[in-house]
C-alpha positions as CSV (number, residue, x, y, z in Angstrom):
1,X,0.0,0.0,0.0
2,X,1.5,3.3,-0.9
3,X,0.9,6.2,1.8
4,X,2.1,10.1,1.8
5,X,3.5,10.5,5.4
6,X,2.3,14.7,5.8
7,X,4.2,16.9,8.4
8,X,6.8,18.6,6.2
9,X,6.0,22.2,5.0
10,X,9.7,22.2,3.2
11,X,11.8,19.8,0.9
12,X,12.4,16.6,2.0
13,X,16.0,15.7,0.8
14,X,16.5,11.8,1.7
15,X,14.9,8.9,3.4
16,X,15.9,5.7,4.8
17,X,14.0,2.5,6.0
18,X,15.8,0.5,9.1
19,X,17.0,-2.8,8.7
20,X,14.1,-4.2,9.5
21,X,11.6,-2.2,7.8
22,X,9.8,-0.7,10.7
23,X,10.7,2.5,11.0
24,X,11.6,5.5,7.9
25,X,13.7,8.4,8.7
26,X,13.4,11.2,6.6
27,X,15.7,14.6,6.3
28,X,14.6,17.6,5.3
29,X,15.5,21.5,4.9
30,X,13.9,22.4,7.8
31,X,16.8,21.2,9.9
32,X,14.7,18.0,11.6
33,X,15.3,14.2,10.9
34,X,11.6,12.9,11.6
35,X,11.0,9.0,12.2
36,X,7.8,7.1,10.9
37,X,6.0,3.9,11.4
38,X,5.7,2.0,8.0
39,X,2.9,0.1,9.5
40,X,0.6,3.1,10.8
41,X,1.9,5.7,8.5
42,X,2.1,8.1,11.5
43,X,5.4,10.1,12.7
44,X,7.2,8.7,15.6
45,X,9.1,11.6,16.6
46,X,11.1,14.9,15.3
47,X,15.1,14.8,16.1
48,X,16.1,18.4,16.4
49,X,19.9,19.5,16.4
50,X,21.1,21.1,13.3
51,X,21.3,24.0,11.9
52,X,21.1,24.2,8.5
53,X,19.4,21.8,5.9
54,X,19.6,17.9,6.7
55,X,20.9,16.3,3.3
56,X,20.9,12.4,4.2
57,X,20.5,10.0,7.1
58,X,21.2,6.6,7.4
59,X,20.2,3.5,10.2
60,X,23.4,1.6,11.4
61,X,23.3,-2.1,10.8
62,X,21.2,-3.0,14.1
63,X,18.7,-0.1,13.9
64,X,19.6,1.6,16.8
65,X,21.6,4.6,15.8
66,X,20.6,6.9,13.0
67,X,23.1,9.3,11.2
68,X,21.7,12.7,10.1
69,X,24.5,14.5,7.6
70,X,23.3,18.4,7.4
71,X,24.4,21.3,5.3
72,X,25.6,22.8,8.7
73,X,28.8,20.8,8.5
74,X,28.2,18.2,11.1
75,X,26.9,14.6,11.4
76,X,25.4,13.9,14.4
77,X,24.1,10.3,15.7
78,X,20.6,10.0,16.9
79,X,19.2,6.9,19.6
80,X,16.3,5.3,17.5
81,X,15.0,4.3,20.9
82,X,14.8,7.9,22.7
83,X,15.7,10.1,20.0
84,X,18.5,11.7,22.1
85,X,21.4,13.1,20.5
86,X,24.4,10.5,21.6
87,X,27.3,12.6,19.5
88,X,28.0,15.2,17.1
89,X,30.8,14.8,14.4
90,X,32.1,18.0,13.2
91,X,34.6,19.2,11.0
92,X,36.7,21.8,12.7
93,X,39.4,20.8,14.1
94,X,38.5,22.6,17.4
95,X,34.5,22.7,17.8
96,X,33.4,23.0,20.9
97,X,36.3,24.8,22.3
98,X,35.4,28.0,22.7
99,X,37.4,30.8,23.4
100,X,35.6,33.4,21.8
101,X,36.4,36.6,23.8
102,X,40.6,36.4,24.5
103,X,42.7,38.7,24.2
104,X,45.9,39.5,22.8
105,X,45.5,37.7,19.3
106,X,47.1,38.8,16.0
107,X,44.4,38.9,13.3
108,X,45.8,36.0,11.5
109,X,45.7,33.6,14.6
110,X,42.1,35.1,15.1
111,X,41.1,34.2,11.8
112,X,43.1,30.8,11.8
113,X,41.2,29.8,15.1
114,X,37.5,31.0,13.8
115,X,38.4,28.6,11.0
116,X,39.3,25.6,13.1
117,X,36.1,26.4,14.9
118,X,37.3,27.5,18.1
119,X,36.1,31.1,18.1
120,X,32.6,32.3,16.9
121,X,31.8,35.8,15.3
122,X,32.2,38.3,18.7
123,X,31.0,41.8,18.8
124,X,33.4,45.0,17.3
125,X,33.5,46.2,20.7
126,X,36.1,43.3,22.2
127,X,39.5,45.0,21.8
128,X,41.8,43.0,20.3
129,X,45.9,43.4,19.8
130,X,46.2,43.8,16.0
131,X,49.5,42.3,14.0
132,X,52.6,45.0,13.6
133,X,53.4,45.0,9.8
């Protein structure tokens, strides 16, 4: 029987069906990974975490972990069971570290450590020691 499973109001960009045919996950622009019941048609629940668009998810072998791959430059692994968050995999180098808001940094190792992800956009008032030519 085919069925349209309603809830998105934006693109839905992948889907996937666990192992054992239970459950689809499905990844949309609206930055949520929503799980369904094949059998009722009706949506389980809505992971929320990202940030941008989610481009593709994908069930590990067992069915218990979900991967959600999103435009905002992390993957992040979802319980199946509680729909908790259990890690996020990110690209910089040094996410999560942040020391947004020290002092004494050359522009250059500013703008290398906003790269590696350790500092995040701060206000023009933090005074900062600019680099001597």
């Amino acid at each position: 029987q085919l069925a349209t499973l309603k809830g998105y109001k934006n693109w839905v960009s992948s889907v996937a069906f666990s192992g054992d045919g239970q459950t689809l996950a499905s990844a949309s622009e609206d930055q949520t990974v929503r799980l369904w019941s094949v059998a009722t048609h009706q949506e389980l629940t809505t992971l929320k975490g990202h940030e941008d668009w989610v481009r593709s998810v994908a069930f590990s072998g067992d069915g218990q972990t979900l991967a959600s791959a999103s435009y905002d430059k992390t993957v992040r692994l979802w319980s199946v069971a509680t729909g908790h968050c259990i890690a996020v995999l990110d690209h910089r180098l040094c996410a999560g570290l942040d020391i947004t808001g020290a002092l004494g940094l050359t522009d250059a190792q500013r703008t290398a450590l906003k790269l590696l992800g350790a500092i995040e956009d701060e206000p023009s008032s933090v005074s900062r020691v600019d680099s001597q030519p």
